[in-house]
C-alpha positions, 0 to 999 in steps of 0.5 A, spaced: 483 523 528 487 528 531 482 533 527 477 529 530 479 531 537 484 526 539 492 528 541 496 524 538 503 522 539 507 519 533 512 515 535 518 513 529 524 511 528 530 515 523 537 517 523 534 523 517 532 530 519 527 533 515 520 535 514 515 527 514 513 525 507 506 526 509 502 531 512 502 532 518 498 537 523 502 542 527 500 540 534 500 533 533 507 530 537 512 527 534 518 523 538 523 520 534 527 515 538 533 515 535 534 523 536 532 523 543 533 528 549 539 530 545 542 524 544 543 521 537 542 513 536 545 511 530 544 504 526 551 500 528 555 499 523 556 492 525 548 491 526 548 493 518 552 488 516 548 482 519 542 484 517 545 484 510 548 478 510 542 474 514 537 477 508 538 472 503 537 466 506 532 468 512 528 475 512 526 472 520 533 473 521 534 479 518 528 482 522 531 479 528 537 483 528 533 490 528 529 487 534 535 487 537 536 493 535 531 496 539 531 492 545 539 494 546 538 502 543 531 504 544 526 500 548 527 505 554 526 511 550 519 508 548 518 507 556 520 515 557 516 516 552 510 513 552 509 515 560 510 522 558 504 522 553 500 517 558 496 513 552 488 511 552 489 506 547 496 504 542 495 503 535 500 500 531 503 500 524 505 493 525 508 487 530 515 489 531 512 496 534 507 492 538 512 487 541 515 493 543 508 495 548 506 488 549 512 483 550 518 487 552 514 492 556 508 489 557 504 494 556 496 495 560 494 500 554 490 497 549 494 495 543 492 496 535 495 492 531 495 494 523 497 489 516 497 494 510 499 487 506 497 480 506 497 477 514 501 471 511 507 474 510 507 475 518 508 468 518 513 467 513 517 472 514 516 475 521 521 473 528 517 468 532 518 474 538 514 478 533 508 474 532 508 473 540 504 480 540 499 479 535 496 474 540 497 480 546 493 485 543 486 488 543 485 488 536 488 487 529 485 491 522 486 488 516 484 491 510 480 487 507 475 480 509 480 476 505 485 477 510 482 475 516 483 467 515 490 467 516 489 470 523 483 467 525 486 460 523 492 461 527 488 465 533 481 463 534 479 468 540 483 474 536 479 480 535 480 482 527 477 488 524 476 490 516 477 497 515 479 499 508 484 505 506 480 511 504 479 512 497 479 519 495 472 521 493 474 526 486 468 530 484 470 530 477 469 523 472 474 521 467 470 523 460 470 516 457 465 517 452 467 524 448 472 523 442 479 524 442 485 523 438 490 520 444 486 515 448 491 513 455 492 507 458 496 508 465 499 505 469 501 509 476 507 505 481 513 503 483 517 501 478 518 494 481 520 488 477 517 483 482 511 487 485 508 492 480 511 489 475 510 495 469 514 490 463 508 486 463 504 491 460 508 494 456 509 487 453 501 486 453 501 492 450 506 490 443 501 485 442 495 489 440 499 497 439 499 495 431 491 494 431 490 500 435 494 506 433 490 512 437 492 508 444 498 510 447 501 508 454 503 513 460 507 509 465 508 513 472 512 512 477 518 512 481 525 508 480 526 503 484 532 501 481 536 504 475 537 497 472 530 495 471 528 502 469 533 501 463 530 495 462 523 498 462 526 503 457 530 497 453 523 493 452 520 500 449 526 500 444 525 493 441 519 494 440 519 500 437 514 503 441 518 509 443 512 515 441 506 509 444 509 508 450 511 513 455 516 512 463 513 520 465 516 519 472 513 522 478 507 526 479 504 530 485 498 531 481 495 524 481 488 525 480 490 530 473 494 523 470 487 519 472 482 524 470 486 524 462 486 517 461 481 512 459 484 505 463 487 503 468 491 497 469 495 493 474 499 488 474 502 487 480 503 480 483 502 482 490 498 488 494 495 489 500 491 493 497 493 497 491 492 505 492 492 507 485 488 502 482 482 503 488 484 513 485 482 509 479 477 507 480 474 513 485 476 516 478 471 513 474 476 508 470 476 501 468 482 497 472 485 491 469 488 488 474 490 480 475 486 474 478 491 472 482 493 478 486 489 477 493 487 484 494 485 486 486 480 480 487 477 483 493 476 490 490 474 488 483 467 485 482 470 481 475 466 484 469 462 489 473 467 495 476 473 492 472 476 485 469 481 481 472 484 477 467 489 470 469 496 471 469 500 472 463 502 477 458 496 475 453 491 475 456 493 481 460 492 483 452 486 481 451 481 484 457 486 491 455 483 490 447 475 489 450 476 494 454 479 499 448 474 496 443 468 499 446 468 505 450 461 504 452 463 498 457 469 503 459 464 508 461 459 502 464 464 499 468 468 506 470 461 509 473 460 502 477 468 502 480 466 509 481 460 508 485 464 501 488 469 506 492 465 510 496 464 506 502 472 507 502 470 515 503 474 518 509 469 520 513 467 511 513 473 509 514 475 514 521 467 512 523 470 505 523 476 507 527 473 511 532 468 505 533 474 500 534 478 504 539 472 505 542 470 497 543 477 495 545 478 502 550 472 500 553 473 493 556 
């Protein structure tokens, strides 16, 4: 947006210093809060220790003590701030930030909510002084029309948006057609147990790695936990699978890792949306993934650009052995997953946005 002609203030929150995960240009404003005007705002240790007992029992709770947080600590840096800058429209990453604008300071300026996940979960798991705010803004953005009905049931007048992530529009294709020795498998995300759930793959892939010896997996992603790593690695073991299955770690080169495979599958519980499954895709690949994740049966035209399969190891298993079996309906639904993203190409996705600031600016 910025390279669009927008002046953009990035307001955020940190106690670390260093440079943003992502890239960022240099004429676009930044304010932390926490470290502002010379004056540093550290988490109390106090507030720490009641949100970590409140977690288990009540994640509303939880996120109550950050509200509180907030609104003794930051909200008049957020005032100074945003009066400063002088804003035409708010766009939020989720409600808390908006309760900021809409509730505690009662903002006039257009707000923004986003939802980079399922918007049920606000309902569940969000203060109730949080969901006050949805019903105050201009506008909500969700990611995909399946996500609508749980705002739209509960806020019938509520203006809510579908807007995509943006896919990348990779100019290569994975070559699923030519003969090699090694054929990939991938799988590429966090090393999460209850979320992206890689062991499941790896059991799939016992059941079927005897009958298909040219196969192997490559499992990319960051440790969430050191534990589950270990179990990952101990899975491998047992089933003695160690030169087939491969943890490779991170990697900054995605579209490479993407490029030398021949499936992709996704065995995640829950997603928002699924950001390496969608590059998959825009890559060419076939993505296995789970019928019951929201966002994956969104995405996943069943048969056509992909296979969503029931939960469960086996037949996870079954959908991967078509799959291997004929590299003809590889090429056939890659190339029709890759056609599938290009309505998430970059310039689409910003078009989108622009037209939606427009309409809430306007009124």
């Amino acid at each position: 947006m910025n390279r669009r002609g927008h002046e953009i203030l990035m307001m955020y929150m940190d106690e670390r210093e260093g440079e943003f995960f992502f890239q960022t240009d240099a004429n676009i404003k930044t304010c932390n809060l926490q470290k502002f005007e010379g004056k540093i705002i550290q988490y109390p240790l106090r507030y720490k220790l009641l949100r970590e007992a409140y977690r288990p029992f009540s994640k509303k709770l939880a996120r109550g003590v950050n509200d509180d947080f907030i609104e003794k600590f930051l909200l008049s840096n957020v005032q100074n701030s945003t009066a400063d800058f002088q804003p035409d429209i708010i766009i939020c990453f989720q409600p808390v930030s908006a309760k900021i604008f809409l509730c505690d300071l009662k903002t006039n300026v257009p707000v923004i909510i986003m939802s980079h996940g399922e918007p049920e979960d606000y309902f569940q798991t969000y203060p109730p002084r949080e969901i006050a705010a949805l019903e105050k803004s201009a506008a909500c953005q969700v990611l995909l029309p399946i996500f609508t009905k749980p705002l739209t049931s509960r806020f019938p007048n509520l203006k809510v948006e579908v807007i995509g992530n943006v896919v990348p529009q990779y100019k290569e294709q994975a070559d699923l057609l030519s003969e090699k020795s090694i054929y990939k498998i991938l799988f590429i995300g966090r090393l999460v147990r209850g979320h992206k759930r890689p062991h499941l793959l790896i059991e799939a892939f016992s059941k079927i790695a005897n009958k298909y010896p040219a196969w192997q997996v490559e499992i990319w992603g960051a440790e969430d936990n050191p534990r589950y790593t270990k179990s990952l690695l101990n899975q491998i073991e047992d089933y003695n699978l160690q030169d087939r299955i491969f943890l490779k770690g991170t990697t900054k080169n995605v579209a490479q890792v993407l490029k030398d495979g021949d499936i992709f599958v996704f065995p995640s519980a829950v997603e928002g949306w699924g950001m390496t499954a969608t590059e998959a895709m825009s890559m060419g690949l076939p993505v296995v993934a789970y019928k019951n994740c929201l966002a994956m049966s969104a995405l996943i035209d069943d048969g056509v650009t992909g296979f969503l399969c029931e939960d469960g190891v086996l037949p996870l298993a079954e959908k991967i052995s078509m799959l291997i079996e004929d590299k003809n309906l590889r090429e056939k639904i890659g190339s029709a997953a890759r056609n599938s993203m290009k309505k998430y190409s970059a310039e689409n996705i910003w078009n989108a946005w622009e037209n939606l600031i427009e309409s809430v600016t306007k009124k």
